[in-house]
C-alpha positions as CSV (number, residue, x, y, z in Angstrom):
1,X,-33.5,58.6,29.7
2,X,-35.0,61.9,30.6
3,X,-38.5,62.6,31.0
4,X,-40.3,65.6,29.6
5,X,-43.0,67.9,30.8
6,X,-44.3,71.5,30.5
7,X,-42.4,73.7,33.0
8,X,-44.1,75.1,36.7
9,X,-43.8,78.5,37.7
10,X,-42.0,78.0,41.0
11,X,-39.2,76.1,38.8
12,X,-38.2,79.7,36.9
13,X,-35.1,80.3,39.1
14,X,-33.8,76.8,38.5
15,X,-34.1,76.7,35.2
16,X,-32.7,80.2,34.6
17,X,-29.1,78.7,36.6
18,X,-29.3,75.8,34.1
19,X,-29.6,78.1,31.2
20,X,-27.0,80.5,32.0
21,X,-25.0,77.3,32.7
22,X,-25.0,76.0,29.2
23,X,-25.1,79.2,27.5
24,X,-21.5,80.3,29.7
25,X,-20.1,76.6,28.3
26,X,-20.3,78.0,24.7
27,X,-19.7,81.6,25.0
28,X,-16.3,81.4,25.1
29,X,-14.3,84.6,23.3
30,X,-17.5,86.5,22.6
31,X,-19.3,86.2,25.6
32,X,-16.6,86.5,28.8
33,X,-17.1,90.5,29.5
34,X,-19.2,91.2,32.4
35,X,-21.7,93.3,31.4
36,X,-22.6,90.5,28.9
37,X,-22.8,87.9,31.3
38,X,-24.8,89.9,33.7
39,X,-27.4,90.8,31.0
40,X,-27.3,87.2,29.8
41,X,-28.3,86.0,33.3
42,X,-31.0,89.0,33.6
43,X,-32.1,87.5,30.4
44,X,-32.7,83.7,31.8
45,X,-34.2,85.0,35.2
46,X,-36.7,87.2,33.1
47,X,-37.3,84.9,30.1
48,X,-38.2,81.8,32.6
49,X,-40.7,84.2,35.4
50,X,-42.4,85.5,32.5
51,X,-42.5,82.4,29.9
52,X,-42.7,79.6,32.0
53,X,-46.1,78.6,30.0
54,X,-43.5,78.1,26.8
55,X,-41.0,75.8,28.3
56,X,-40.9,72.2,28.7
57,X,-38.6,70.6,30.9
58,X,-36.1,67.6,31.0
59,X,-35.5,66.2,34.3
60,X,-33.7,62.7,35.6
61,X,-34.8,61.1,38.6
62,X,-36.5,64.4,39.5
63,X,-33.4,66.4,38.5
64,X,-33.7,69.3,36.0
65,X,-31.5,68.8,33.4
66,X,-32.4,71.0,30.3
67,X,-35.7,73.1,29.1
68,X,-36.3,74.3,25.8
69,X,-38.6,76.5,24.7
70,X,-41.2,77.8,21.7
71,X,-41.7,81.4,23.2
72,X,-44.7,82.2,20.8
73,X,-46.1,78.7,20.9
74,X,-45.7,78.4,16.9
75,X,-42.9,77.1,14.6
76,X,-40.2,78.8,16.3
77,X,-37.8,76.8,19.0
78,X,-36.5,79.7,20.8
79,X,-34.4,77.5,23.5
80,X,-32.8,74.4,24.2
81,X,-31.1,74.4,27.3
82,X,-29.4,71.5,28.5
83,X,-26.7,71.9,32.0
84,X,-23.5,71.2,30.9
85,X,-23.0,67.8,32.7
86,X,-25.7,66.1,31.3
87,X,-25.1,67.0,27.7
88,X,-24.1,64.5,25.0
89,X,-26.4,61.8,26.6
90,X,-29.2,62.2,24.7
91,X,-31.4,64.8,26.9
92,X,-31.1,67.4,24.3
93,X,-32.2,64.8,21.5
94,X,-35.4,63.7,23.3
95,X,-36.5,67.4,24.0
96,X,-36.1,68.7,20.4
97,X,-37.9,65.5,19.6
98,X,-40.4,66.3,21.6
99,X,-40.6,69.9,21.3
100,X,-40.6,68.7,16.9
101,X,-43.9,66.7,18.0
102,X,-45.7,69.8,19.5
103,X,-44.9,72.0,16.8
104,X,-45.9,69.4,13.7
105,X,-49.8,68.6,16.4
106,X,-50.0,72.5,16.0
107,X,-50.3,72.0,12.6
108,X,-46.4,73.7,10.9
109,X,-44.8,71.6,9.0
110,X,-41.4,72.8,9.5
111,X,-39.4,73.9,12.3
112,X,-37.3,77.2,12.9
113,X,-34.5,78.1,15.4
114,X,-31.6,80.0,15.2
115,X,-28.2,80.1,17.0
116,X,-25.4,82.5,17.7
117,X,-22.9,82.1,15.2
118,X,-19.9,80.8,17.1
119,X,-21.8,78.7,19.5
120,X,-20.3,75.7,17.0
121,X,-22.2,73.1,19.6
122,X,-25.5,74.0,18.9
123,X,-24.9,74.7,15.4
124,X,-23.0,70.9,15.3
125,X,-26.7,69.6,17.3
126,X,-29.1,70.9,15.3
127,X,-27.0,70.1,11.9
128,X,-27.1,66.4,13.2
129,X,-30.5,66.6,14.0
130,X,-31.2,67.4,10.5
131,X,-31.9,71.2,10.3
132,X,-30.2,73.0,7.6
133,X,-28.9,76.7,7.4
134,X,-31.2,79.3,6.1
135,X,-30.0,82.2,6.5
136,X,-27.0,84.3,8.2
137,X,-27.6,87.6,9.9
138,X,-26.7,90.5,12.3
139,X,-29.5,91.8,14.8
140,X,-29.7,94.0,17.7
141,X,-30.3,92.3,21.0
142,X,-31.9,93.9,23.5
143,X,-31.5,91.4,26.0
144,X,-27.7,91.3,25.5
145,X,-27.5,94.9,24.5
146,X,-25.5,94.4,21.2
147,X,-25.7,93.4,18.0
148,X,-25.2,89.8,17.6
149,X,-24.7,87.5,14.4
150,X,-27.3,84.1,14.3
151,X,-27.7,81.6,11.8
152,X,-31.0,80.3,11.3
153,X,-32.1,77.0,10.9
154,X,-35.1,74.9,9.3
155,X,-36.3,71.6,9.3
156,X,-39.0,70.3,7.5
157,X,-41.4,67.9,10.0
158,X,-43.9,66.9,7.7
159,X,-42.9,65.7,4.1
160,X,-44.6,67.1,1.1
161,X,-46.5,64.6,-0.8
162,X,-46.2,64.5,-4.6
163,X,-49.9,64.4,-6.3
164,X,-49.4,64.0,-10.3
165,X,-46.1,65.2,-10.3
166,X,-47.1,68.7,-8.7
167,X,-45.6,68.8,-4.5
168,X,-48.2,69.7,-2.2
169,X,-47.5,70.2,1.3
């Protein structure tokens, strides 16, 4: 089982290998030029020095495994990170459970991510962990330096309660 914690600043470059890690394992046929993979690992090493307050951390016997992250601290899970040989064991589970737990003790009631659109694992992982598509678009991103096509997800963390037939959340 991993364990969770909030992420140390001295841990960015680690975590930025095992990011770039698991996002080259699923960019396969839109993400192999590179110029993308450069800016994609420019991306990690900048994202964990400078938001290392927003990540939380899975680690094994003292091994970093995977981090995810709510970059704004709201409703928003902006990462989940796990390196490729420790996926499908139940890391990424336990981290978007417990990233799920932060977000519903600061108060939201639902939870937002979104994917790339042919990154089928993550869309397969957050499907079975009961998010639902919400929308479909195409934005420019700076930190890849094209546009690129998401799908966002949302999953409702607290249930509405019905009061005399009217729902109230």
């Amino acid at each position: 089982m991993a364990t969770i914690r909030n992420a140390r600043a001295d841990e960015a470059e680690v975590l930025a290998a095992i990011g770039f890690r698991a996002w080259d394992s699923t960019s396969e046929g839109w993400g192999d030029a590179p110029d993308i993979r450069e800016s994609a690992y420019r991306s990690f090493e900048t994202f964990t020095r400078n938001h290392w307050l927003s990540i939380d951390i899975a680690e094994r016997a003292g091994q970093l495994v995977g981090w995810g992250a709510r970059e704004k601290l709201d409703n928003s899970i902006t990462d989940v990170w796990i390196d490729p040989l420790f996926q499908r064991q139940g890391v990424g589970t336990a981290l978007l459970e417990h990233l799920e737990k932060e977000i519903v003790g600061h108060g939201h009631e639902a939870a937002l991510t979104q994917v790339h659109s042919e990154n089928s694992p993550a869309l397969a992982f957050f499907r079975k962990a009961g998010y639902g598509v919400s929308w479909m678009t195409t934005a420019w991103s700076p930190k890849l330096d094209r546009d690129v096509d998401t799908v966002g997800l949302v999953k409702q963390l607290v249930e509405e309660k019905t009061v005399s037939g009217y729902s109230e959340f």
